[in-house]
N, C-alpha and C positions, 0 to 999 in steps of 0.2 A: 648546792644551788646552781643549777644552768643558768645557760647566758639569756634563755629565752625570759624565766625568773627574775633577774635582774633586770631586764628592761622594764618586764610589765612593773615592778616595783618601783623603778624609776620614775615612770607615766602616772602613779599614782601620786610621787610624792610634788609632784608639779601641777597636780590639779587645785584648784582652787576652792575656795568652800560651796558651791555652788555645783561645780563638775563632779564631786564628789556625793554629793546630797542626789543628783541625779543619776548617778553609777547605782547609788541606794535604792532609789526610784524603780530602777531596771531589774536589782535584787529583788523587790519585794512584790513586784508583777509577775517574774517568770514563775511559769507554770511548772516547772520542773524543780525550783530550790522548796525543799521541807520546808514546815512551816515552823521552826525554830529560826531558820536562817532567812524568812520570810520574813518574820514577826520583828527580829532585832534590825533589818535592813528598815522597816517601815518606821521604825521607832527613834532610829539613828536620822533619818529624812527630815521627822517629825522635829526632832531636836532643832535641828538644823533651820527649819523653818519658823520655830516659835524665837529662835537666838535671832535670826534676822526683822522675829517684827516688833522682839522685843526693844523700845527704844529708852527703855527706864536705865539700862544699864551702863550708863555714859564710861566709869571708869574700868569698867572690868569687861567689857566689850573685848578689848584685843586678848586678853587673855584667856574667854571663856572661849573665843573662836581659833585660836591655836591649841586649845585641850581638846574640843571638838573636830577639830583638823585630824589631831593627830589619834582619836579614837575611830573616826571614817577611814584614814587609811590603813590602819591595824584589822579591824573588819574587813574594807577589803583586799586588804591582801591576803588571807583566809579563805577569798572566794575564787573558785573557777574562773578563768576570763570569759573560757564563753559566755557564763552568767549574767557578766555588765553588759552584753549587749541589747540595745531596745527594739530588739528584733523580735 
């Protein structure tokens, strides 16, 4: 693992569930990721957003949102950087 690896890794794990859902966002537009790593990046966003408007889930909130956390950033750490950009 390079030192460049590590940082981008780094930047990911200090995103918050929000910065991550939109890194997602970034995946599942770009016209150059296949549509596997399209599909899962849209699906992962999608999550992400039905968890936030879900408000039924009072006790299990902090915990669905740090398994959620920690599935966005395993996905993207999997993806190319240039990828997340919403360029």
């Amino acid at each position: 693992m390079d030192r460049k690896h590590n940082i981008y890794h780094k930047n990911l794990q200090e995103q918050d569930l929000t910065g991550l859902a939109e890194l997602c966002a970034n995946v599942a537009r770009n016209s150059t990721a296949d549509s596997k790593l399209s599909d899962m990046a849209h699906s992962l966003r999608v999550e992400c957003v039905r968890l936030r408007l879900d408000r039924s889930l009072n006790g299990g909130t902090t915990e669905a949102k740090k398994s959620l956390k920690k599935r966005l950033g395993e996905f993207l750490a999997g993806v190319p950087s240039w990828m997340l950009s919403g360029v």
